[in-house]
C-alpha positions as a Markdown table, in Angstrom:
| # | Residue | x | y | z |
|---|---|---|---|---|
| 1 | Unk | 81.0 | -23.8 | 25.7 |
| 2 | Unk | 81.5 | -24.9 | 29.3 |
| 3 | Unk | 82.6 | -22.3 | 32.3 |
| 4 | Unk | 86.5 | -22.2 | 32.7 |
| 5 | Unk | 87.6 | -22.2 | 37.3 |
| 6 | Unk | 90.7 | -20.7 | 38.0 |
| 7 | Unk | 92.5 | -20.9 | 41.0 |
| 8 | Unk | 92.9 | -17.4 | 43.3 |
| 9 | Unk | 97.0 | -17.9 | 42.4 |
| 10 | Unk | 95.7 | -17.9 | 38.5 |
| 11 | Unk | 92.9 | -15.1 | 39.0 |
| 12 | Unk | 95.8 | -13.1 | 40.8 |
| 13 | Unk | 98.4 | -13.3 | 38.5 |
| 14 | Unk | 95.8 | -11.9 | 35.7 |
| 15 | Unk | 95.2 | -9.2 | 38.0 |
| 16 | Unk | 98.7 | -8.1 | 38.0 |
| 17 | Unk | 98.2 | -7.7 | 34.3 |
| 18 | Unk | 95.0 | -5.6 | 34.2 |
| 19 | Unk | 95.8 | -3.0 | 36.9 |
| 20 | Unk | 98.1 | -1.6 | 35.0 |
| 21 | Unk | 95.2 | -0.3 | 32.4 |
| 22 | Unk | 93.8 | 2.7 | 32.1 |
| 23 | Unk | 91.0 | 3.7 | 33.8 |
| 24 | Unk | 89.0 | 3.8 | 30.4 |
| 25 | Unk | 90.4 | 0.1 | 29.6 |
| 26 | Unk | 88.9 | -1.1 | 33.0 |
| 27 | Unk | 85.5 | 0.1 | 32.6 |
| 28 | Unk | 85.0 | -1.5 | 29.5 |
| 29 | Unk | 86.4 | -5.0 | 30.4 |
| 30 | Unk | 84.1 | -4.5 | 33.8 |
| 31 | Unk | 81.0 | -3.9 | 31.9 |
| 32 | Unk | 82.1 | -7.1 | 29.7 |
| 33 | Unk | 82.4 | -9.1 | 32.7 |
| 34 | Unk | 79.3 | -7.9 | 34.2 |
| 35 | Unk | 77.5 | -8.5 | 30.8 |
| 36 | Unk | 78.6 | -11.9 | 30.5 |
| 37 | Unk | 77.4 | -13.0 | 34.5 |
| 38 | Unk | 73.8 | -12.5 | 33.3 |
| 39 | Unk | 74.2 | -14.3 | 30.1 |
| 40 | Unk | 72.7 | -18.2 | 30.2 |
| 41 | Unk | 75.7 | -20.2 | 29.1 |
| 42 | Unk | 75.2 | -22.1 | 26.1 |
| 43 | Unk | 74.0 | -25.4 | 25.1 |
| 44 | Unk | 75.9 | -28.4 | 27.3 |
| 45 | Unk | 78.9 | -29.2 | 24.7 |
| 46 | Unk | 78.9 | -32.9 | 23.7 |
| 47 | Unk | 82.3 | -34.6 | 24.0 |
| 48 | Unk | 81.4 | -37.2 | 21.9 |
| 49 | Unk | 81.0 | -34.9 | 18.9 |
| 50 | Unk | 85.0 | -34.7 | 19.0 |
| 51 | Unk | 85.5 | -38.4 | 18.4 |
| 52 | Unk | 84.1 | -41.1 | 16.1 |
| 53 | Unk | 84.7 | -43.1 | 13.3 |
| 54 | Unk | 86.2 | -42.0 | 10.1 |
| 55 | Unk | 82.9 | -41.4 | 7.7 |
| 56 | Unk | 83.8 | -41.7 | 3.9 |
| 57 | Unk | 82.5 | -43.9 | 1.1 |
| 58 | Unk | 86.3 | -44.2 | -0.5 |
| 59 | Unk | 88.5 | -47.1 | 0.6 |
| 60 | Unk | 91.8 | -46.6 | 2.6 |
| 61 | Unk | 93.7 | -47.6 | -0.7 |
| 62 | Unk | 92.2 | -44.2 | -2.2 |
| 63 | Unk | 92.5 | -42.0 | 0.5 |
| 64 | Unk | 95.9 | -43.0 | 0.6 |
| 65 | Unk | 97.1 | -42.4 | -2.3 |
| 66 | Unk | 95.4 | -39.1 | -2.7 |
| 67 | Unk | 97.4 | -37.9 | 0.3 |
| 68 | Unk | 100.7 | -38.9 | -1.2 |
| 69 | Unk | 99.5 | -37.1 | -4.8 |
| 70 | Unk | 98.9 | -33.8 | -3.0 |
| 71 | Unk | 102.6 | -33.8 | -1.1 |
| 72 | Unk | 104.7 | -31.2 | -2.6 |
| 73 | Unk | 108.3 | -31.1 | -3.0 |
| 74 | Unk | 110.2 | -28.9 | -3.2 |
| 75 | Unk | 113.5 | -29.0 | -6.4 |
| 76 | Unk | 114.9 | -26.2 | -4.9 |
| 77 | Unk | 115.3 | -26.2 | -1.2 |
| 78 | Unk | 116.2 | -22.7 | 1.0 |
| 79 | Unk | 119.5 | -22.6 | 2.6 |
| 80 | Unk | 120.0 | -21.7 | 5.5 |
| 81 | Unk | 124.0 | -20.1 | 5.2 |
């Protein structure tokens, strides 16, 4: 997973949030912190593993009309009074 930047106005407004902890609370999420600036990041993520063609051996005609056998409806339908 790539490395998130924020902004000092972002990084700031977290702050706000954490000082209020206890003292225990902050000396755990600095060792976390510290732990996780020696850590290698992992592997590059590949953005073209989120897009791509459509891979199944049925036609559309199939697919289709298994999607409109799996809709359920409802007889009875809440009210809302």
């Amino acid at each position: 997973m790539g490395s998130l930047t924020l902004s000092n106005k972002i990084l700031e407004k977290y702050f706000g949030y954490l000082k209020n902890l206890d003292i225990k609370s902050k000396k755990i999420l600095i060792s976390k912190l510290s732990e996780s600036i020696g850590k290698k990041p992992n592997s590059k993520f590949d953005l073209n593993s989120m897009f791509g063609a459509w891979d199944d051996e049925r036609d559309s005609d199939l697919i289709i009309s298994e999607i409109i056998s799996s809709r359920v409806i409802k007889s009875n339908p809440e009210s809302f009074e």
